[in-house]
GURO-205363 format. One record per atom (N, C-alpha, C): atom name; residue in one letter; x, y negated, z negated. Coordinates in Angstrom, 1 decimal, always signed. Layout:
BEGIN
NODE  a r   east  north     up
NODE CA a      X      Y      Z
...
This chain:
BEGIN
NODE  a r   east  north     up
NODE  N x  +54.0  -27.3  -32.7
NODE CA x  +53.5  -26.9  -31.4
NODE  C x  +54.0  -25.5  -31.1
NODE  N x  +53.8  -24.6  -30.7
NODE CA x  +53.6  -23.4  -30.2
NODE  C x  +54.3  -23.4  -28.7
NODE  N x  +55.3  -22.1  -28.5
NODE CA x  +56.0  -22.3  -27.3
NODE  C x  +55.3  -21.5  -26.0
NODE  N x  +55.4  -21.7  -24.9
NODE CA x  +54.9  -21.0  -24.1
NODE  C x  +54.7  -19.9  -24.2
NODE  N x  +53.9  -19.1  -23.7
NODE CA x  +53.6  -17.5  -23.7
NODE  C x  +54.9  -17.3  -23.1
NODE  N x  +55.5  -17.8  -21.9
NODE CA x  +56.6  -16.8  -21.0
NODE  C x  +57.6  -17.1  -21.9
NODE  N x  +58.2  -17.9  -22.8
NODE CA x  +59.4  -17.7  -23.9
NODE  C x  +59.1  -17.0  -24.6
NODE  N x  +57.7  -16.2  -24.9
NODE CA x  +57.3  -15.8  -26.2
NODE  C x  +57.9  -14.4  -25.8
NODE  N x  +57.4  -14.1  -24.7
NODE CA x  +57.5  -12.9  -23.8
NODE  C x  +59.0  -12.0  -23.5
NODE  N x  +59.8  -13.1  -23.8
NODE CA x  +61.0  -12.4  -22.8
NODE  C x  +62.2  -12.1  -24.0
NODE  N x  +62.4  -10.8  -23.3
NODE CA x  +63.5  -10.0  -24.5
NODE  C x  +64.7  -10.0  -23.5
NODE  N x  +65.6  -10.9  -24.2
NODE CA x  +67.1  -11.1  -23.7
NODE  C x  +67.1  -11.7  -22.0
NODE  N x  +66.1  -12.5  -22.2
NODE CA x  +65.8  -12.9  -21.0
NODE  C x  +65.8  -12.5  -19.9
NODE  N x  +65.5  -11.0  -19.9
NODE CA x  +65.1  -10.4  -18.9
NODE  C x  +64.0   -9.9  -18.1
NODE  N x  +62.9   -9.9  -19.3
NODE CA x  +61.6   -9.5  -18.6
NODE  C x  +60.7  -10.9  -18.8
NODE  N x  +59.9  -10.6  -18.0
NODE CA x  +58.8  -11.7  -17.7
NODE  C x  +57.0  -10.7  -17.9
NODE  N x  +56.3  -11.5  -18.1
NODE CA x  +55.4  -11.2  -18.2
NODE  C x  +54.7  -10.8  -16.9
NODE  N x  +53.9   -9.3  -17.0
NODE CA x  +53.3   -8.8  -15.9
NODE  C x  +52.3   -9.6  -15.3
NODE  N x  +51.9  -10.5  -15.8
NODE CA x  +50.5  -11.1  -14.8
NODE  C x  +51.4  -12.4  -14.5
NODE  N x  +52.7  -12.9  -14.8
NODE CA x  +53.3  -14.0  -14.5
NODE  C x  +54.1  -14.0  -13.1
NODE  N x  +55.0  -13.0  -13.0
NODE CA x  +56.0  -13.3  -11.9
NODE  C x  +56.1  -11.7  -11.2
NODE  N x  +55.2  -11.1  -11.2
NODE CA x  +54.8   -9.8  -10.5
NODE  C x  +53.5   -9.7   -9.6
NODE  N x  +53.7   -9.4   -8.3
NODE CA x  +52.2   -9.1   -7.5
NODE  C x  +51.8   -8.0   -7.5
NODE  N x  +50.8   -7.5   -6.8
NODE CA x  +49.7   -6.5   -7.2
NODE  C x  +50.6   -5.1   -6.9
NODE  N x  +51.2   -5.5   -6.0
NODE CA x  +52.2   -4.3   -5.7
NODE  C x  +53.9   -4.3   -5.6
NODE  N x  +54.8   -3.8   -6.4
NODE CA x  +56.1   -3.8   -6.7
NODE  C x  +57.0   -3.0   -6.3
NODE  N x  +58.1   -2.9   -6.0
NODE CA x  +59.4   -1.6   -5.9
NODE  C x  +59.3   -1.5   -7.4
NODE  N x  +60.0   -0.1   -7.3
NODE CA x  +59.9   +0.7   -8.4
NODE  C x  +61.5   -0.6   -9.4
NODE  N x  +62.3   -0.7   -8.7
NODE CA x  +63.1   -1.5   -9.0
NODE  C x  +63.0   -3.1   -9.5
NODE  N x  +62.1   -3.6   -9.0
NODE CA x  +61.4   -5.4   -9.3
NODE  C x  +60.9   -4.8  -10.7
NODE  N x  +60.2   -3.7  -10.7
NODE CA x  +59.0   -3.5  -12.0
NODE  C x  +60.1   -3.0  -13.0
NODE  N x  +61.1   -2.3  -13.3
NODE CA x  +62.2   -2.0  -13.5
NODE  C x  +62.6   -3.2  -14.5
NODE  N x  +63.1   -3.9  -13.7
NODE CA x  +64.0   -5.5  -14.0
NODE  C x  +62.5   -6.1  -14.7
NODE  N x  +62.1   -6.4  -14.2
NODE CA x  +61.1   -7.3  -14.9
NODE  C x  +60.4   -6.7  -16.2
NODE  N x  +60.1   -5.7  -16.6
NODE CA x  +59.3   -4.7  -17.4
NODE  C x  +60.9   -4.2  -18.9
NODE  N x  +62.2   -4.6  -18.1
NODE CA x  +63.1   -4.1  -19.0
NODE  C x  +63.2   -2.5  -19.2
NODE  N x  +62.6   -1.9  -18.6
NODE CA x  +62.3   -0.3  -18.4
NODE  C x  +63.8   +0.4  -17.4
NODE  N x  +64.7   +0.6  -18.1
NODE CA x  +65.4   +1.6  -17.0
NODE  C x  +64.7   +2.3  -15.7
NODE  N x  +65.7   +2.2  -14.7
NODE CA x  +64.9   +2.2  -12.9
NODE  C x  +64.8   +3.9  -13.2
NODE  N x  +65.6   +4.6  -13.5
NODE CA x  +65.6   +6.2  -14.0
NODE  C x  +63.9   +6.2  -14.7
NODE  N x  +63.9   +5.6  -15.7
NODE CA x  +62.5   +5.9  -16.5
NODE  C x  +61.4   +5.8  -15.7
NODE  N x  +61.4   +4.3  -15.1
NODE CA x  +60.5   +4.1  -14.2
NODE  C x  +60.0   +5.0  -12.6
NODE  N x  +60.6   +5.6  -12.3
NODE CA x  +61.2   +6.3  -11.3
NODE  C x  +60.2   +8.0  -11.8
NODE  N x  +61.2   +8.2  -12.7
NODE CA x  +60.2   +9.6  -13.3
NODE  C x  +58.5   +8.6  -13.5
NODE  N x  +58.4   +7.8  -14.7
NODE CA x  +56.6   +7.5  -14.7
NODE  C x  +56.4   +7.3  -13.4
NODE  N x  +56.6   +6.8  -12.5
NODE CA x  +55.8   +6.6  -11.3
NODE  C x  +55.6   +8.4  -10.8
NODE  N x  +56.7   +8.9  -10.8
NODE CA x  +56.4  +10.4  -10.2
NODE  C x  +55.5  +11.2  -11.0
NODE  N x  +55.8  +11.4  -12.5
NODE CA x  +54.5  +12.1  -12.5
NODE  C x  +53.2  +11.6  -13.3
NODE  N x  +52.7  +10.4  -12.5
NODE CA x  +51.5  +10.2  -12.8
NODE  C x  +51.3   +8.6  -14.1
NODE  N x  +52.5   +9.0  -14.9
NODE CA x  +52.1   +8.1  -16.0
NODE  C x  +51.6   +6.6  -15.7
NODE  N x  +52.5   +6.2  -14.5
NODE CA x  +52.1   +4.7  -13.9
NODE  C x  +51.3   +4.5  -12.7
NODE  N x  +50.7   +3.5  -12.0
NODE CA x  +49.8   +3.8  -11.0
NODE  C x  +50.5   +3.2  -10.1
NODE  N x  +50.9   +4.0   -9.1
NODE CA x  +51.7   +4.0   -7.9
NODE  C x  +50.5   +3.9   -6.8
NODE  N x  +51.4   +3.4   -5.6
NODE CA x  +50.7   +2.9   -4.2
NODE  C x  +52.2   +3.4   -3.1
NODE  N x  +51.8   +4.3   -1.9
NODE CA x  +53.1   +4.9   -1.1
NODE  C x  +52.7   +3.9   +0.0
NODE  N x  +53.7   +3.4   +0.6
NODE CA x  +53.0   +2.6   +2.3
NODE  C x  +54.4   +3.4   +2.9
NODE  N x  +54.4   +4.3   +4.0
NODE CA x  +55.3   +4.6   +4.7
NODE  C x  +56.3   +5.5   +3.6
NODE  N x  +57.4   +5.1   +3.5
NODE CA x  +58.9   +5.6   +2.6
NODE  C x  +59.0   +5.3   +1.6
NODE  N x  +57.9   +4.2   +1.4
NODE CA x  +58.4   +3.5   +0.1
NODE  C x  +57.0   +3.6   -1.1
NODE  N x  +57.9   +3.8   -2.1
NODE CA x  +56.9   +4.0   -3.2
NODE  C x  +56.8   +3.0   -4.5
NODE  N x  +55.9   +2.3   -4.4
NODE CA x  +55.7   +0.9   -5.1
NODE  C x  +54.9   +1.3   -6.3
NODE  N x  +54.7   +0.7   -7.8
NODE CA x  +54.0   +0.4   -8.5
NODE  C x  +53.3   -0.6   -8.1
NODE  N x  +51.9   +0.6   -8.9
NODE CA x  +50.3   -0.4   -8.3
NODE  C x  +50.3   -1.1   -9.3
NODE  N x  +51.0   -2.8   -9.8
NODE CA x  +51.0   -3.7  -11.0
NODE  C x  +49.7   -4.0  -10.8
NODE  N x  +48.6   -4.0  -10.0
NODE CA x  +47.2   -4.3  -10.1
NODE  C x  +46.2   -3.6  -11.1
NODE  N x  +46.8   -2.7  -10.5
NODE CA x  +46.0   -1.0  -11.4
NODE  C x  +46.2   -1.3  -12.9
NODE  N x  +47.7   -1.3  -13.3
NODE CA x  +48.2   -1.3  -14.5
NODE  C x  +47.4   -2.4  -15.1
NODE  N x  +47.6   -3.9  -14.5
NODE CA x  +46.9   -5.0  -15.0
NODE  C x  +45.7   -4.8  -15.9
NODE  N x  +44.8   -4.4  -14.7
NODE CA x  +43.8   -4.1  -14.5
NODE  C x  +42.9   -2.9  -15.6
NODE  N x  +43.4   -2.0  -15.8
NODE CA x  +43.6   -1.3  -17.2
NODE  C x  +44.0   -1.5  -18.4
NODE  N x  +45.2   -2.5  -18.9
NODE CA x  +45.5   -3.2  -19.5
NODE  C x  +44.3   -3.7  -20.2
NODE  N x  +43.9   -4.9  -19.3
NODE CA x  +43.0   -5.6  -19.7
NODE  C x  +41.4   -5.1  -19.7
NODE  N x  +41.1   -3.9  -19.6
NODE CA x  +40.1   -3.5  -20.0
NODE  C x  +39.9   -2.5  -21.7
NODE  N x  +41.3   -2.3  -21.8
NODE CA x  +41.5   -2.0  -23.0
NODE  C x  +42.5   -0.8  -22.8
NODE  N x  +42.9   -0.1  -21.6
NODE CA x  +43.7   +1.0  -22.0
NODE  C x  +44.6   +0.6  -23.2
NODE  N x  +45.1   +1.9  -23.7
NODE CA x  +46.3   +1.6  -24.8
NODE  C x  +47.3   +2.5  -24.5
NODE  N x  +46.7   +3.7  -24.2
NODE CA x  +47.8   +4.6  -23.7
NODE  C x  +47.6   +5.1  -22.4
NODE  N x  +49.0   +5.7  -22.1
NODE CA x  +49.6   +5.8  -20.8
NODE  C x  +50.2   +7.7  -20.6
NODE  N x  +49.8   +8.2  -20.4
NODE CA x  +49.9   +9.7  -20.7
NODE  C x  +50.3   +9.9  -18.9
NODE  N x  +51.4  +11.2  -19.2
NODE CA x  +51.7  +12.2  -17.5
NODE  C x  +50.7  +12.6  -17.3
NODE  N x  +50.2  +12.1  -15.9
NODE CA x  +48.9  +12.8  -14.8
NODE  C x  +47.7  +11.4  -15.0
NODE  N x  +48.3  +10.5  -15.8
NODE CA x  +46.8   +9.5  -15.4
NODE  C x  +46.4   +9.0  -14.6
NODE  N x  +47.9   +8.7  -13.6
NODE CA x  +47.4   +8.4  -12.2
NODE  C x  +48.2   +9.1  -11.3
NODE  N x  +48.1  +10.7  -11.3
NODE CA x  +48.6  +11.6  -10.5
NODE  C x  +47.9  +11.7   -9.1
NODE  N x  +48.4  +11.6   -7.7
NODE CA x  +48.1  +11.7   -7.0
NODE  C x  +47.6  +12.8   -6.5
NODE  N x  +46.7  +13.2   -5.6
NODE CA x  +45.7  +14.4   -5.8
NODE  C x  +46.3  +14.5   -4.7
């Protein structure tokens, strides 16, 4: 028998799968922890463009919808300015 996708998933038990335990919209820090991505790394891709960010007020969230959502249509790569804010 074959073990769940979410144990398949998780490296040192830290990250979880993006369509599992993340909503459409995240702190730069949730997506951080969950993704196993240093909050520094994350922090810069959200700024220039590489990830698809959402601002509401002061706070600047990853658009995990966007990402999903691209993902599953086939993106493969993630390049500075893909989702740069105009």
């Amino acid at each position: 028998m074959t073990k769940p996708i979410s144990n398949q998933s998780k490296v040192g038990g830290n990250v979880v799968p993006l369509g599992a335990g993340i909503s459409d919209l995240c702190s730069i820090v949730t997506f951080a922890t969950a993704s196993g991505i240093p909050t520094d790394d994350v922090v810069e891709m959200v700024e220039n463009g590489t990830l698809p960010s959402a601002k509401f007020a002061d706070f600047l969230m990853v658009n995990v919808g966007k990402l999903r959502a691209d993902l599953l249509s086939g993106k493969e790569e993630f390049k500075e300015g893909d989702y740069s804010h105009v």
